[in-house]
VEXVEX-959808 format. One record per residue: residue number from 1; chain; x, y, z of N, C-alpha, C in turn. Coordinates in Angstrom, 2 decimals, padded with zeros to 5 digits. Each point is the difference from the previous one (the first is absolute). Layout:
N
(site NUM A (X Y Z) (X Y Z) (X Y Z))
...
//
This chain:
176
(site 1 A (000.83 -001.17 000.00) (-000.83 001.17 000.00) (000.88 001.24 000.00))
(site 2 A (-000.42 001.11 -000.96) (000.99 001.00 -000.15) (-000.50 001.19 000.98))
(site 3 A (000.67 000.27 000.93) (-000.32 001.06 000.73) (-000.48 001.36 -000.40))
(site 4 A (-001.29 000.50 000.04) (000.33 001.44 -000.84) (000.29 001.23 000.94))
(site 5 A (001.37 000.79 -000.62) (000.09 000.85 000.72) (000.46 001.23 000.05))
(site 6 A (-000.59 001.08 001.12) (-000.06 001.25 000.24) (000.63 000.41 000.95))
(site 7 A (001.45 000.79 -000.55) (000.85 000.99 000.81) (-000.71 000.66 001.12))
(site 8 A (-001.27 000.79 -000.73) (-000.21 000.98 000.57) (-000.18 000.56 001.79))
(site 9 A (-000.14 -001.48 000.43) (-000.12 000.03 001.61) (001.12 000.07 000.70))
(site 10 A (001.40 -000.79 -000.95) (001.10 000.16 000.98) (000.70 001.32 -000.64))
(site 11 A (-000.26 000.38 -001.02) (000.71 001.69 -000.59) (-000.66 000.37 001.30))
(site 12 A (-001.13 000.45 000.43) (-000.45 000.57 000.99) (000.36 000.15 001.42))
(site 13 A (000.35 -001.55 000.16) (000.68 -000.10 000.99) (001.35 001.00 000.10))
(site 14 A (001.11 -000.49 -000.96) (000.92 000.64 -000.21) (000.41 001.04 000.00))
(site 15 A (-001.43 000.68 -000.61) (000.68 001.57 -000.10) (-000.51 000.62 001.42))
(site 16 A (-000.89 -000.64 001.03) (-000.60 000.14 001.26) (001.28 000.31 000.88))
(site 17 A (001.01 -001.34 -000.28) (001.08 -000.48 000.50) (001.43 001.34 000.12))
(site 18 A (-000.14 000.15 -001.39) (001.24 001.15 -000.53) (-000.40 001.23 000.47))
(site 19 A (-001.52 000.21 000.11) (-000.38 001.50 000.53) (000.22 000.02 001.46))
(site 20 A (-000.14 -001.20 000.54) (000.50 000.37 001.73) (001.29 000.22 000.19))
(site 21 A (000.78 -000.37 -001.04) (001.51 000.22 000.20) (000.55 001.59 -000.60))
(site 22 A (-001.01 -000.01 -000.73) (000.88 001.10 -000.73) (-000.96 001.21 000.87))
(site 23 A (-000.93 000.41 001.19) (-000.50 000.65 000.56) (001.52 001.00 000.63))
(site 24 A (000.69 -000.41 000.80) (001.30 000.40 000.81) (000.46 001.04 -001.07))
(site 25 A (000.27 -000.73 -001.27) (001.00 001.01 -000.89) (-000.98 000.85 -000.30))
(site 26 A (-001.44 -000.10 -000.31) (-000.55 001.10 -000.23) (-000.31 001.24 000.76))
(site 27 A (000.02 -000.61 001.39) (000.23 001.29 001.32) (000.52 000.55 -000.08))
(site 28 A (001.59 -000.39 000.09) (001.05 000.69 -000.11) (000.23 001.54 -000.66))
(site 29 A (-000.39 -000.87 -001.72) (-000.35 001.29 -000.73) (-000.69 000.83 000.10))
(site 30 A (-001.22 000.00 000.16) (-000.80 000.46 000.40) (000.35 001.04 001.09))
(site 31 A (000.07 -000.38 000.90) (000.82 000.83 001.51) (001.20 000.97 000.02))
(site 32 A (000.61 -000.70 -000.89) (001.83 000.47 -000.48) (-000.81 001.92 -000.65))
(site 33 A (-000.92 -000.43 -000.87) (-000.73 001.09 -000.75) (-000.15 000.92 000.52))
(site 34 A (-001.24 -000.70 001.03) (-000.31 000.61 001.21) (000.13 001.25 000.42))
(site 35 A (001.66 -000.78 000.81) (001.05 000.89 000.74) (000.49 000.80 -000.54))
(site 36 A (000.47 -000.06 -001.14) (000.79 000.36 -001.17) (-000.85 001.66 -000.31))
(site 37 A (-000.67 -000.12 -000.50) (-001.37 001.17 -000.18) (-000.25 001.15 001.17))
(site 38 A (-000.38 -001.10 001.00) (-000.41 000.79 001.65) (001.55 000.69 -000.03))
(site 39 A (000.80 -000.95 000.41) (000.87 000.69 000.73) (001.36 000.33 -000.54))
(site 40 A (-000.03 -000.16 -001.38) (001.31 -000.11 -000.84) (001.26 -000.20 000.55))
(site 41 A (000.44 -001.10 000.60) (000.76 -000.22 000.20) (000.29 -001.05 -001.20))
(site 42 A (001.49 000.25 -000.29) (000.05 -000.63 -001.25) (000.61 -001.50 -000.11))
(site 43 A (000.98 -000.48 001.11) (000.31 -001.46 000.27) (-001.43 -001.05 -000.43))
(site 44 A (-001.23 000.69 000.47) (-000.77 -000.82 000.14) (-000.50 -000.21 -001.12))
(site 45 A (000.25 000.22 -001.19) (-000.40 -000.46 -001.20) (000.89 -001.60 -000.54))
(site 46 A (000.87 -000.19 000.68) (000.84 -001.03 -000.47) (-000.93 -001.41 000.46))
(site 47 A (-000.41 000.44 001.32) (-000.99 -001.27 000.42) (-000.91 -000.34 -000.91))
(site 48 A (-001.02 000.60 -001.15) (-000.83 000.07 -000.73) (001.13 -001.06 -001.06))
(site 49 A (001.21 000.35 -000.87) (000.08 -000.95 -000.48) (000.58 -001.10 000.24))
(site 50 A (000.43 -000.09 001.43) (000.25 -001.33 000.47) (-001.37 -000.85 000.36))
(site 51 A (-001.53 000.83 000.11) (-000.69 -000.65 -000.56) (-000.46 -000.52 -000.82))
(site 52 A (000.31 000.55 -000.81) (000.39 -000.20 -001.70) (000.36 -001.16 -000.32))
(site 53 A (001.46 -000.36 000.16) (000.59 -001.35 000.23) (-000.78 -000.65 000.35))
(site 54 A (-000.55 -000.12 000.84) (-000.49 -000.73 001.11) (-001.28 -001.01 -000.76))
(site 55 A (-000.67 001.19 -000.52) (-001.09 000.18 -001.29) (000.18 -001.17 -000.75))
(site 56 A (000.96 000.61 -000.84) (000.19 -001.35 -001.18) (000.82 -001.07 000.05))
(site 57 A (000.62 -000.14 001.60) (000.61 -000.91 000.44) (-000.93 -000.95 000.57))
(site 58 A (-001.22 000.08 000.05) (-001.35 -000.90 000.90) (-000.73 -000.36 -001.27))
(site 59 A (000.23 001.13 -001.20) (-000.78 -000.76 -001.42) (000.78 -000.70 -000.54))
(site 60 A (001.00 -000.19 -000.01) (001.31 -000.74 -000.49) (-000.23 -001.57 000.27))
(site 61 A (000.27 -000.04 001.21) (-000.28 -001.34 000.85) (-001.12 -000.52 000.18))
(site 62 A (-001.19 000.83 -000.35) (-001.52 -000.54 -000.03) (-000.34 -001.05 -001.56))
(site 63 A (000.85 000.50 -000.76) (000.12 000.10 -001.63) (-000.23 -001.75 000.08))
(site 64 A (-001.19 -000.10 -001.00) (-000.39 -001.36 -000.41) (-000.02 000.35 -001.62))
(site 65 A (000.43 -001.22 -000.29) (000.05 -000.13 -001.89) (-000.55 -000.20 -000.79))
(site 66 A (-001.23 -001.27 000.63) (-001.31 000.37 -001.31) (-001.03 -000.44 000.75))
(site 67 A (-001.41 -000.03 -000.16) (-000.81 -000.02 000.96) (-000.81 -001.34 -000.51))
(site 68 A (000.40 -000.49 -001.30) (-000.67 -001.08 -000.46) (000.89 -001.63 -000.37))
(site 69 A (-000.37 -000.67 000.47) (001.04 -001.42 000.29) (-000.18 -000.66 -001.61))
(site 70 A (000.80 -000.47 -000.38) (000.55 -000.02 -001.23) (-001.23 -001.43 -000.69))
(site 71 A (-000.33 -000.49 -000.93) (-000.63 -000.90 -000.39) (000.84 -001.57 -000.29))
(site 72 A (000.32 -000.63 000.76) (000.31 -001.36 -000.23) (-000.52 -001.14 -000.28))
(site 73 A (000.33 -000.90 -001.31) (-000.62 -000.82 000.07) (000.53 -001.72 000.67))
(site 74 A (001.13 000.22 000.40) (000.55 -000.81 000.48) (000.13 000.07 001.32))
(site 75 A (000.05 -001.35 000.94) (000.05 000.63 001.76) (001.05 -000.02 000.58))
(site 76 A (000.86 001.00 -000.41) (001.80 000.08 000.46) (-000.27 000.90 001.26))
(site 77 A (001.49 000.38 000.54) (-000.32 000.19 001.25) (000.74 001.30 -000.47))
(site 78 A (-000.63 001.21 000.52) (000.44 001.24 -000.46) (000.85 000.84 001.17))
(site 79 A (000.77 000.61 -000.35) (000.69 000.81 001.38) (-001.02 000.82 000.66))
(site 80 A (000.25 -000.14 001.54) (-001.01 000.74 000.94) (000.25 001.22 000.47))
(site 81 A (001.78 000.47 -000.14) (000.04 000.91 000.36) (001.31 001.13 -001.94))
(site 82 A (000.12 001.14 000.47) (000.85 000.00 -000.48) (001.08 000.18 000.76))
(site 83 A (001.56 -000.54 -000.72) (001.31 000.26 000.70) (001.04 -000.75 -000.84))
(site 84 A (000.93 -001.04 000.80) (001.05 -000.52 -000.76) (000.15 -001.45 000.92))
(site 85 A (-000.23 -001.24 -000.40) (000.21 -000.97 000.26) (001.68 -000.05 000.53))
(site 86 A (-000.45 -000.32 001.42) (001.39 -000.13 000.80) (000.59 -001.41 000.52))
(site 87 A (-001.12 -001.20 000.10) (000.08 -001.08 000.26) (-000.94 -001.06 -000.37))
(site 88 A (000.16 -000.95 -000.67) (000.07 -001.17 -000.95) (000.07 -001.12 001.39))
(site 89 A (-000.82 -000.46 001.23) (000.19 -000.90 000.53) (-001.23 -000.93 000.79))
(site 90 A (000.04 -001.16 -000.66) (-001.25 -001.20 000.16) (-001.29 000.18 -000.41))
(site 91 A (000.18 000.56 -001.32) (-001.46 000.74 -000.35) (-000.36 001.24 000.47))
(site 92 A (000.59 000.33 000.77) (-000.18 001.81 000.54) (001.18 001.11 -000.57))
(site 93 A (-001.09 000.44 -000.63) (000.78 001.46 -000.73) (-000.39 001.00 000.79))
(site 94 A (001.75 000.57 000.24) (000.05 001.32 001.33) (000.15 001.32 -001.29))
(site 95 A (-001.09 000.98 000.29) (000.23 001.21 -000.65) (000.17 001.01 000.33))
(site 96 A (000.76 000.86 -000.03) (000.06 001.10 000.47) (-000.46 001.03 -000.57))
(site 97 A (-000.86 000.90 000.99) (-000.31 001.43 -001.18) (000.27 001.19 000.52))
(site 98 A (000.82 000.89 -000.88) (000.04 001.08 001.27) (-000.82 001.66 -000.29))
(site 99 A (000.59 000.66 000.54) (-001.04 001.05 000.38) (-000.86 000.64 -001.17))
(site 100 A (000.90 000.35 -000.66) (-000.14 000.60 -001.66) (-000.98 -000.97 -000.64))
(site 101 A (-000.08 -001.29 -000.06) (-001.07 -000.70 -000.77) (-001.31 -000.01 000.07))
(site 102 A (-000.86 000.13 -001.05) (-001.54 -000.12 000.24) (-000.31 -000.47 001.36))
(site 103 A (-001.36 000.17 000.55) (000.04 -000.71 001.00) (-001.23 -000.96 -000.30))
(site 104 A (-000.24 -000.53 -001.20) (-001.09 -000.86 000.11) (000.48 -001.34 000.68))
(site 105 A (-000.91 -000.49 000.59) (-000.39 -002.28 000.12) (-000.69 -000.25 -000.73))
(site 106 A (000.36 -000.94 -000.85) (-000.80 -000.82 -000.69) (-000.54 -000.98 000.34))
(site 107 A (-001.30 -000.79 -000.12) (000.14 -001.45 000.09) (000.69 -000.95 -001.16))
(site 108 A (000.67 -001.02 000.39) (001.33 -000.07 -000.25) (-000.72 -001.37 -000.71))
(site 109 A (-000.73 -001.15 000.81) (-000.94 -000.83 -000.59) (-001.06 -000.43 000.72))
(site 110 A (-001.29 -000.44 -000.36) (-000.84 -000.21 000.45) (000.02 -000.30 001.60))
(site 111 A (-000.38 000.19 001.15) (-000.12 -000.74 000.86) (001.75 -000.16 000.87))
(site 112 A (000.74 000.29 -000.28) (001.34 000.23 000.79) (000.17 001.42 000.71))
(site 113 A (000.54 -000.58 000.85) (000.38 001.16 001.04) (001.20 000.62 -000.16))
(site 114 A (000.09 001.50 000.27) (001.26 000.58 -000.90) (000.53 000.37 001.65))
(site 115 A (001.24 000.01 000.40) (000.69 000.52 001.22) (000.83 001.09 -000.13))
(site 116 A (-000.43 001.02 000.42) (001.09 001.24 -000.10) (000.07 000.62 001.16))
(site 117 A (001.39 000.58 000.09) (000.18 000.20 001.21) (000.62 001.20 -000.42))
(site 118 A (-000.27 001.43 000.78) (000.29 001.27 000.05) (-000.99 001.22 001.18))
(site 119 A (000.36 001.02 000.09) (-000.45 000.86 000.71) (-001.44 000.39 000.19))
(site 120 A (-000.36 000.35 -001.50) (-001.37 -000.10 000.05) (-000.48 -000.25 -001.56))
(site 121 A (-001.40 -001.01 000.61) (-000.27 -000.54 -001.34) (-001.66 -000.01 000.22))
(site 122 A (-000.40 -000.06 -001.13) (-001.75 000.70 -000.27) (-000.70 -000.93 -000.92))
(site 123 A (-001.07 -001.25 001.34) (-000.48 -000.91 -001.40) (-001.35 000.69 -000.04))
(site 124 A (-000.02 -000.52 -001.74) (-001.47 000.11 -000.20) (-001.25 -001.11 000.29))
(site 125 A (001.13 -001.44 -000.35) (-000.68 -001.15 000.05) (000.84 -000.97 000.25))
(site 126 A (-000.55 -000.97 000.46) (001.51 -001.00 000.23) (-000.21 -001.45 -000.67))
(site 127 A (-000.84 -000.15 -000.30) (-000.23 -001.48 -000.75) (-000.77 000.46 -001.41))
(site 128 A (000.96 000.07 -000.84) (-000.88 000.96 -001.76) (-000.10 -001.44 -000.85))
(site 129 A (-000.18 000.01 -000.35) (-000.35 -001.18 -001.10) (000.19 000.26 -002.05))
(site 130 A (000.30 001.62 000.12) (000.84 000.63 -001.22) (001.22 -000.03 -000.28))
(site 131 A (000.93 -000.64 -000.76) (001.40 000.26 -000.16) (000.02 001.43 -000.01))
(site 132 A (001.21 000.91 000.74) (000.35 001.33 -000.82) (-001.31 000.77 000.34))
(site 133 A (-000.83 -000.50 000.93) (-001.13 001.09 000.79) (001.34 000.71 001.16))
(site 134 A (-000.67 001.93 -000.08) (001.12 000.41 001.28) (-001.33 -000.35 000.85))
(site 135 A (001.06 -000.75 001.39) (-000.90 000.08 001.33) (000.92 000.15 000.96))
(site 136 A (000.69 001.45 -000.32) (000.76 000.75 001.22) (001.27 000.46 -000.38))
(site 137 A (000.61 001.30 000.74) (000.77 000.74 -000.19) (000.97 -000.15 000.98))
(site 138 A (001.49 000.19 -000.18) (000.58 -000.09 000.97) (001.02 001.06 -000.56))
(site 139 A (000.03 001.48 000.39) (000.55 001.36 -000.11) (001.45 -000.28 000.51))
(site 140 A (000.63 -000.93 000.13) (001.25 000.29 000.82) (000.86 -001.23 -000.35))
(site 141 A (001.23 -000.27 000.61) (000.62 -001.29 -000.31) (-000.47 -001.26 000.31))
(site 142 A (000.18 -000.78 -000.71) (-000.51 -001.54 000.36) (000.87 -000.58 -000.27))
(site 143 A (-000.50 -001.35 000.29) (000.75 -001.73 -000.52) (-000.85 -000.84 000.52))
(site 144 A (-000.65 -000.74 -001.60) (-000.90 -001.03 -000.18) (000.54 -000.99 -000.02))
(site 145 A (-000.59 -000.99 001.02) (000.38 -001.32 -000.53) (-001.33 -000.89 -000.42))
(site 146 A (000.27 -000.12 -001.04) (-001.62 -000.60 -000.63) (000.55 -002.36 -000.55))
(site 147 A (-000.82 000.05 000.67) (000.53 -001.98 -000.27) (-000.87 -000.09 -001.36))
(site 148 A (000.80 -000.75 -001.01) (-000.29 000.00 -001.16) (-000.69 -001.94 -000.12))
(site 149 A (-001.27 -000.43 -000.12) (-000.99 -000.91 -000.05) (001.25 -001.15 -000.59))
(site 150 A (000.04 -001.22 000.40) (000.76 -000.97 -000.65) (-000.79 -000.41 -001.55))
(site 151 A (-000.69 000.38 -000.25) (-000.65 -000.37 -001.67) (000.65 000.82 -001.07))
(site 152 A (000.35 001.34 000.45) (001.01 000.85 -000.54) (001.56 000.14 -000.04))
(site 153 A (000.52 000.44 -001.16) (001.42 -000.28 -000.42) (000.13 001.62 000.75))
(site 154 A (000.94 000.36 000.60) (000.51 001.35 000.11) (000.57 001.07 -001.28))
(site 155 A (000.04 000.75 -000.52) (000.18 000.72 -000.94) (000.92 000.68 -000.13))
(site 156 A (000.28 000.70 001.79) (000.72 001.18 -000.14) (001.57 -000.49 000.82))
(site 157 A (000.72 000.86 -000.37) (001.46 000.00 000.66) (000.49 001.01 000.58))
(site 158 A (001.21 -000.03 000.95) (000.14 000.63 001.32) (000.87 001.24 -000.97))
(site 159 A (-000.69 001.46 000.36) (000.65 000.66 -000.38) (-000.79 000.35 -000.77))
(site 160 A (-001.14 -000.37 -000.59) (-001.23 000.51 -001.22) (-000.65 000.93 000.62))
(site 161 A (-000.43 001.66 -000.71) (-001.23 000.68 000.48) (-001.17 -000.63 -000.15))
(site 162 A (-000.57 000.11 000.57) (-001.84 -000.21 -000.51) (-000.88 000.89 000.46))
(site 163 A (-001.06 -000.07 -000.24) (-001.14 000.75 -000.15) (-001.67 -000.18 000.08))
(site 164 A (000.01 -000.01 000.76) (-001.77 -000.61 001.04) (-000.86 -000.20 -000.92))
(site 165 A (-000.13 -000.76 000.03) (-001.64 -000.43 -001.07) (000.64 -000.30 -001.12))
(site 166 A (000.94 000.11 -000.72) (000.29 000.20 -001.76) (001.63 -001.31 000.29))
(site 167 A (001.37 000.05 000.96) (000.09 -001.38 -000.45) (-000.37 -000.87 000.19))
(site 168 A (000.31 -001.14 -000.89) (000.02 -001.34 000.45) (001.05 -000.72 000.99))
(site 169 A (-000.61 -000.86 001.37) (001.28 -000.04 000.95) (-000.10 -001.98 -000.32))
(site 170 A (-001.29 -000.18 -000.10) (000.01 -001.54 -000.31) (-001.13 -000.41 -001.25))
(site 171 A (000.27 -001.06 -000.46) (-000.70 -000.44 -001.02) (-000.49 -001.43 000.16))
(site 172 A (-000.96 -000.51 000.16) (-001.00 -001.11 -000.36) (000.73 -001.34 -000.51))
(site 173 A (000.88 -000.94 000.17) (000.38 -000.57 -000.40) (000.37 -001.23 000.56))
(site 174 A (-000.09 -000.10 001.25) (000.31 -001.38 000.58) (-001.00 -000.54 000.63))
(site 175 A (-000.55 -001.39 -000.56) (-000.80 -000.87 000.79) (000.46 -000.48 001.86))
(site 176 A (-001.07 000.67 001.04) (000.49 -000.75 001.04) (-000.86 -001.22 -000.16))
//
C-alpha cells in the first residue's frame, strides 16, 4: 500500500520550531534599534547585527532540502540522515552529520528504527512506513547508527557523503 503524502503538517511544525528559535535574535534587533534611536548611543547598534548573525545562523541550521520523498520503485534502504559514513561495522552504518548539513530525517525503510544521537532533535513521527518521508529535524551535530536488515546488501562505503531520502545505503538482495 502506497502511503499518500502531505508535507504540509510537519512544514508547519518546522517552521513553528525555527520561529521559537529565531524569537531571541529578533529581540535583540529590535531593542538594539530601540536604544539606538531613544538614546543614541552608538556601540549599541553592533548588537542588532550580531543579531543578525544570529538570524541567519538559526535559518542556516533549520535548512531542510526538499519537502517531498523521492518515488521508488524498488524497497532499498535509503539514507536517514545526511552526513558522511564513518563506520562499516556488523551491519551498522555509523554516520556522521555535522552542523552545516540539511537537517532533515528520513525514513530510511519501512518499519526500522533510526538511532541518533545529538543535542537536540525534533520528531515528527517515529514509525513512517514511506521511504524518504521527513519525520524530523535534527538542527545540530549528530551520529546515526542505523542497522541495515540482513535481506539487504550494504551499498555504501566508509568515507562516502550521503544524503537523506535520495541515497541508496542497502539494496534487496539476499534471501534470509
Amino acid at each position: 500500500m502506497i502511503e499518500k503524502y502531505n508535507p504540509t503538517e510537519y512544514l508547519i511544525k518546522l517552521q513553528n520550531i525555527k520561529y521559537r528559535a529565531l524569537m531571541f535574535p529578533i529581540l535583540i534587533i529590535i531593542i538594539s534599534f530601540g536604544v539606538y534611536y531613544i538614546f543614541r548611543i552608538d556601540f549599541v547598534k553592533y548588537f542588532s547585527i550580531a543579531g543578525l548573525i544570529a538570524y541567519f545562523f538559526i535559518m542556516m541550521i533549520f535548512h531542510v532540502k526538499k519537502t517531498v520523498p523521492p518515488q521508488t520503485e524498488n524497497d532499498d534502504v535509503l539514507a536517514p540522515i545526511f552526513g558522511k559514513v564513518s563506520e562499516i561495522k556488523d551491519r551498522k552504518i555509523t554516520i556522521k552529520k555535522s552542523l552545516f548539513q540539511p537537517a532533515d530525517i528520513r525514513c530510511a525503510a519501512s518499519g526500522k528504527e533510526i538511532n541518533i544521537t545529538s543535542s537536540r532533535i525534533y520528531w515528527f513521527e517515529r514509525n513512517a512506513t514511506l521511504q524518504g518521508k521527513l519525520i524530523g529535524v535534527v538542527p545540530s551535530n549528530a551520529e546515526c547508527i542505523y542497522e541495515v536488515p540482513d535481506e539487504f546488501d550494504i551499498e555504501v562505503k566508509i568515507g562516502q557523503k550521503i544524503e537523506a531520502g535520495e541515497t541508496i545505503i542497502g539494496i534487496k538482495t539476499r534471501k534470509v
